[in-house]
Gaussian input, Z-matrix of N, CA and C with variables (Angstrom, degrees):
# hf/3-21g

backbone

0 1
 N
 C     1     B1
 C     2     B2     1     A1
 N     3     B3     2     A2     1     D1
 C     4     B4     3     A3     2     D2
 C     5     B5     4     A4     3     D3
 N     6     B6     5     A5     4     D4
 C     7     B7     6     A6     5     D5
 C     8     B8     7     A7     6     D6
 N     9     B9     8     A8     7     D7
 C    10    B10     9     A9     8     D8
 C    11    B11    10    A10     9     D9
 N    12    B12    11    A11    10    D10
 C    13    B13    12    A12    11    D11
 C    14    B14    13    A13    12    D12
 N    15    B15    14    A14    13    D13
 C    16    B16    15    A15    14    D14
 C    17    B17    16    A16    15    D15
 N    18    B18    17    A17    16    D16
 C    19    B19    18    A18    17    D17
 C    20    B20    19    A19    18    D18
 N    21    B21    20    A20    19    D19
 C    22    B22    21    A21    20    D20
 C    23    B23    22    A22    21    D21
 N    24    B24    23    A23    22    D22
 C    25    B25    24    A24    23    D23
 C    26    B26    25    A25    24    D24
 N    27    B27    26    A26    25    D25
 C    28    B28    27    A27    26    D26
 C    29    B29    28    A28    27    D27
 N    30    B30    29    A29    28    D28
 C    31    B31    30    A30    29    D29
 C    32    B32    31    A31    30    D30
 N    33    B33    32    A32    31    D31
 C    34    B34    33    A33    32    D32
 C    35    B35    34    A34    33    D33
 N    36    B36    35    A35    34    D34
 C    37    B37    36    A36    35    D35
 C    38    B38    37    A37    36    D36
 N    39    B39    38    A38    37    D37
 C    40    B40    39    A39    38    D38
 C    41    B41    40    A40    39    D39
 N    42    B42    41    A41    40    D40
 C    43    B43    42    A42    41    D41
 C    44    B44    43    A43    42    D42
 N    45    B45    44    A44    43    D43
 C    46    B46    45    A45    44    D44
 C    47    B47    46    A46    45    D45
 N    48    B48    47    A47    46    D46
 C    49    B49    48    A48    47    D47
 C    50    B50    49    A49    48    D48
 N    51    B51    50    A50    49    D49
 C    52    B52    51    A51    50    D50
 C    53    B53    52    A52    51    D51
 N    54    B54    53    A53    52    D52
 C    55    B55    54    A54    53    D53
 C    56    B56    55    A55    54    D54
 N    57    B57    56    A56    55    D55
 C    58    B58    57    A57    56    D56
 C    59    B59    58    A58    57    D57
 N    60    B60    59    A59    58    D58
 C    61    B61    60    A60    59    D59
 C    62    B62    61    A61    60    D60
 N    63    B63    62    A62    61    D61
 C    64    B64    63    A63    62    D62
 C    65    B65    64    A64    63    D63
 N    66    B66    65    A65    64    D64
 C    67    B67    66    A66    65    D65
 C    68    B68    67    A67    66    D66
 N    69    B69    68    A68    67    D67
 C    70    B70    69    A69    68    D68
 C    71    B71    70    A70    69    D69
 N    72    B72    71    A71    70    D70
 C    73    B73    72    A72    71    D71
 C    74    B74    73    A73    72    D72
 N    75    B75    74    A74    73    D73
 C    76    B76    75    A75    74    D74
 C    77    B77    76    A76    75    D75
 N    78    B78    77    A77    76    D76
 C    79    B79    78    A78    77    D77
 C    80    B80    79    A79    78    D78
 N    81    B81    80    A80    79    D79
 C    82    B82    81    A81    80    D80
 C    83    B83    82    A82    81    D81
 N    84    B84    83    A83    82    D82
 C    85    B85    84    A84    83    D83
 C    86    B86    85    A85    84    D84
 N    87    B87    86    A86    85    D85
 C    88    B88    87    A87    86    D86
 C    89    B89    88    A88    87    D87
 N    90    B90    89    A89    88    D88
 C    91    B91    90    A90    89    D89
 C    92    B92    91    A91    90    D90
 N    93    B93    92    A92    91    D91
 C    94    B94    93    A93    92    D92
 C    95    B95    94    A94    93    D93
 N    96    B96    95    A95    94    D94
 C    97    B97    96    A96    95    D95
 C    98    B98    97    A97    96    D96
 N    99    B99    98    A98    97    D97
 C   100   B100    99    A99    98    D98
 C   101   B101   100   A100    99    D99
 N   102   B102   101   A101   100   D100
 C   103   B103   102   A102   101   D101
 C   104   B104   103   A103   102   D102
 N   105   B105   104   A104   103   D103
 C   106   B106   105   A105   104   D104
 C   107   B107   106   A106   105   D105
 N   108   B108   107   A107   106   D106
 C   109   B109   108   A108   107   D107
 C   110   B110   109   A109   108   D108
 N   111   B111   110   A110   109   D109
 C   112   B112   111   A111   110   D110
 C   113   B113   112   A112   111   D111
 N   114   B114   113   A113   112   D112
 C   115   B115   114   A114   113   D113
 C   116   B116   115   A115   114   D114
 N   117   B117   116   A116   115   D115
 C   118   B118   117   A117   116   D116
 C   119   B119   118   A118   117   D117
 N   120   B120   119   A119   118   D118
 C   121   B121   120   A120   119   D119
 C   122   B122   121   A121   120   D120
 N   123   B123   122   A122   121   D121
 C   124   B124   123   A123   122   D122
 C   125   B125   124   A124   123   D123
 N   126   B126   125   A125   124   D124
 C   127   B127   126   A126   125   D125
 C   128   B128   127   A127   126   D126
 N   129   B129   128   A128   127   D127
 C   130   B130   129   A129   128   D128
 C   131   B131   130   A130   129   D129

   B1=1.4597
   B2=1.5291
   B3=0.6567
   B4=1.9602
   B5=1.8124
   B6=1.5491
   B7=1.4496
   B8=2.0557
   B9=1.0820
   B10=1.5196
   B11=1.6901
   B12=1.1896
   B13=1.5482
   B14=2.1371
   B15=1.0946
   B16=1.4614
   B17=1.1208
   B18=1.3162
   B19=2.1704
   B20=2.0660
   B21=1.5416
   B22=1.2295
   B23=1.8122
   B24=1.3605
   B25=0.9552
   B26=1.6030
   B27=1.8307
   B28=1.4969
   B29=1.5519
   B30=1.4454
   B31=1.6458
   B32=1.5782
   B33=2.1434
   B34=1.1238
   B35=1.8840
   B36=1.6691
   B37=1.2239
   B38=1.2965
   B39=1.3262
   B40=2.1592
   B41=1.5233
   B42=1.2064
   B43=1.3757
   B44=1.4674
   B45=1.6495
   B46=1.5517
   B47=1.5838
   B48=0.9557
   B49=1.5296
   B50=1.4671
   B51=1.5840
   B52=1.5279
   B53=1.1445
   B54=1.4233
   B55=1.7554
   B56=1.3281
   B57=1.5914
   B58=1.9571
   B59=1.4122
   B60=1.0693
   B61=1.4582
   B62=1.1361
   B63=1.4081
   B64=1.6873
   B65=1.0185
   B66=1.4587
   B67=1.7312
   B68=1.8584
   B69=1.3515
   B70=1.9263
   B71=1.6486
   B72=1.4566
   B73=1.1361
   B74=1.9805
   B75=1.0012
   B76=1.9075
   B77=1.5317
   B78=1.0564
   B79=1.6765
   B80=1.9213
   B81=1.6883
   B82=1.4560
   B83=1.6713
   B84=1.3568
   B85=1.8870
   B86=1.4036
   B87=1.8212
   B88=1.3474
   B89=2.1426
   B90=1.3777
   B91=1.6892
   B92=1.4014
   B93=1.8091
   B94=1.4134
   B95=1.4277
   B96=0.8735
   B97=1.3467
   B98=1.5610
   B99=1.1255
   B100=1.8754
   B101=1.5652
   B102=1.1484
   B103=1.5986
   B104=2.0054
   B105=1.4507
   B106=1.1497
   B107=1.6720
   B108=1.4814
   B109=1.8346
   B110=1.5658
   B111=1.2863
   B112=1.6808
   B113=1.2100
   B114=1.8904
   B115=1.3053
   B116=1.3647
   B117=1.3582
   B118=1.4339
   B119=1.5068
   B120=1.5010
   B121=1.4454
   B122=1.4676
   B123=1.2232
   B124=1.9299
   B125=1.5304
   B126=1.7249
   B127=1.6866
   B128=1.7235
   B129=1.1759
   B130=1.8150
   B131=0.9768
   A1=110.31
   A2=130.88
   A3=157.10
   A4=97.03
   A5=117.15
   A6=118.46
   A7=84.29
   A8=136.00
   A9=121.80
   A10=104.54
   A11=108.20
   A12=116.40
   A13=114.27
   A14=83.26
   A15=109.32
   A16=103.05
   A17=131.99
   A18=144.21
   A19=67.24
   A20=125.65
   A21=150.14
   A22=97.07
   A23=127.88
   A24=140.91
   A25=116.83
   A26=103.27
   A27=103.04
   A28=116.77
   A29=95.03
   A30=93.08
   A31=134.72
   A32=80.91
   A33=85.77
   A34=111.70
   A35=112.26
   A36=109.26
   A37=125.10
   A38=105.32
   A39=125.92
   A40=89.98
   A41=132.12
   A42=106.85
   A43=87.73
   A44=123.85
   A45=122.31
   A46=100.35
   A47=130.88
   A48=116.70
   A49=130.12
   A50=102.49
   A51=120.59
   A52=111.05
   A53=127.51
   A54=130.84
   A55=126.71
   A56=88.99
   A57=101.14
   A58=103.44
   A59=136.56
   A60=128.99
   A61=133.54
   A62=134.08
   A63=159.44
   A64=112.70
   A65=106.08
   A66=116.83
   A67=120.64
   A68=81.52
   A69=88.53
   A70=95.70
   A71=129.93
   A72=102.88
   A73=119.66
   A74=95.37
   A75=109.32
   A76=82.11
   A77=134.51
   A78=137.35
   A79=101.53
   A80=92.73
   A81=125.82
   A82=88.20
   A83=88.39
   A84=108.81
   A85=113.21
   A86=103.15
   A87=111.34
   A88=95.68
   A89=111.48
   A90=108.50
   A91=120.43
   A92=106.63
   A93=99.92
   A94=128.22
   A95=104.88
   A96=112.79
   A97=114.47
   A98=107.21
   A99=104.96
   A100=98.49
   A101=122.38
   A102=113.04
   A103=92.82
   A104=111.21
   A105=118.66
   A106=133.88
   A107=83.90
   A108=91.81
   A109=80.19
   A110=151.49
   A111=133.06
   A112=115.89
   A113=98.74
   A114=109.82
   A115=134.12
   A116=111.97
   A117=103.51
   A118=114.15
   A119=120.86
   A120=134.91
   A121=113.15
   A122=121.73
   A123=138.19
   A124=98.88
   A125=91.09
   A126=100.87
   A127=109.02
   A128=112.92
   A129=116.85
   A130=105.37
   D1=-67.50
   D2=147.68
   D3=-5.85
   D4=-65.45
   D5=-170.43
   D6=-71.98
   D7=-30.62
   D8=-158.74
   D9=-85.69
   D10=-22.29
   D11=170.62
   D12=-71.86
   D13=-45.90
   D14=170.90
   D15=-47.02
   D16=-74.26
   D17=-131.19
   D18=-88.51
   D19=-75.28
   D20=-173.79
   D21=-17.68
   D22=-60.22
   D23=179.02
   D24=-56.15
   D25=-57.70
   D26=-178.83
   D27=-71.81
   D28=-4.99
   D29=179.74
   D30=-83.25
   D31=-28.14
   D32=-178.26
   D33=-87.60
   D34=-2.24
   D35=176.59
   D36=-70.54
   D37=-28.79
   D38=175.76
   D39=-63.55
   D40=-31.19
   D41=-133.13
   D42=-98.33
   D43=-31.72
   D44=168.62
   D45=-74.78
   D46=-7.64
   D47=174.85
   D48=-91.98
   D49=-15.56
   D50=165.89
   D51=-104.68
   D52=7.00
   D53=137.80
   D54=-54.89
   D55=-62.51
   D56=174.19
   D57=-59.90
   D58=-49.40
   D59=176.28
   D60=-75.26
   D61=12.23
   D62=111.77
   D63=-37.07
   D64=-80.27
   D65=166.76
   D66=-22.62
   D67=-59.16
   D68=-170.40
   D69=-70.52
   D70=-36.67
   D71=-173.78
   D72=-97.61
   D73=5.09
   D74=157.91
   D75=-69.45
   D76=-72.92
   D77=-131.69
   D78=-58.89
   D79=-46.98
   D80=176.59
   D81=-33.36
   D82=-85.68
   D83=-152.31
   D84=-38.73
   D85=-46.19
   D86=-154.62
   D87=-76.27
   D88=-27.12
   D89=172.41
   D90=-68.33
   D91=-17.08
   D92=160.21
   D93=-89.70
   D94=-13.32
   D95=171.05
   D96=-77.27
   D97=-28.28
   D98=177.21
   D99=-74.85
   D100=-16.52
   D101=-149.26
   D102=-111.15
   D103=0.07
   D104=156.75
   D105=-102.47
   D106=-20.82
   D107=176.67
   D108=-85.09
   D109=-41.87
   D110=-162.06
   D111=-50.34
   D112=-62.92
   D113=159.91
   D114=-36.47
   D115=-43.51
   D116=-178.90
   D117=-77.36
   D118=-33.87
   D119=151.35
   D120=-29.16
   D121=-59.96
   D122=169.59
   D123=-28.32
   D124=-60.54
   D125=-149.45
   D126=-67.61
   D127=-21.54
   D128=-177.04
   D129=-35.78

């Protein structure tokens, strides 16, 4: 019971930690993408 609380616990810690790191890289993508529509905005 003890090891199933355990595995239960570390699983559920990955699983908010490969959220935040989705998150940050949506966040990533979508700031490059502004910083290419600007540019292309610049370039008109």
């Amino acid at each position: 019971m003890r090891k199933l609380i355990i595995l239960a616990a570390l699983a559920a810690s990955l699983a908010v930690a490969a959220c935040n790191t989705v998150e940050g890289a949506g966040k990533d993508v979508s700031s490059a993408g502004k910083a290419v529509t600007d540019t292309a905005q610049d370039a008109k």
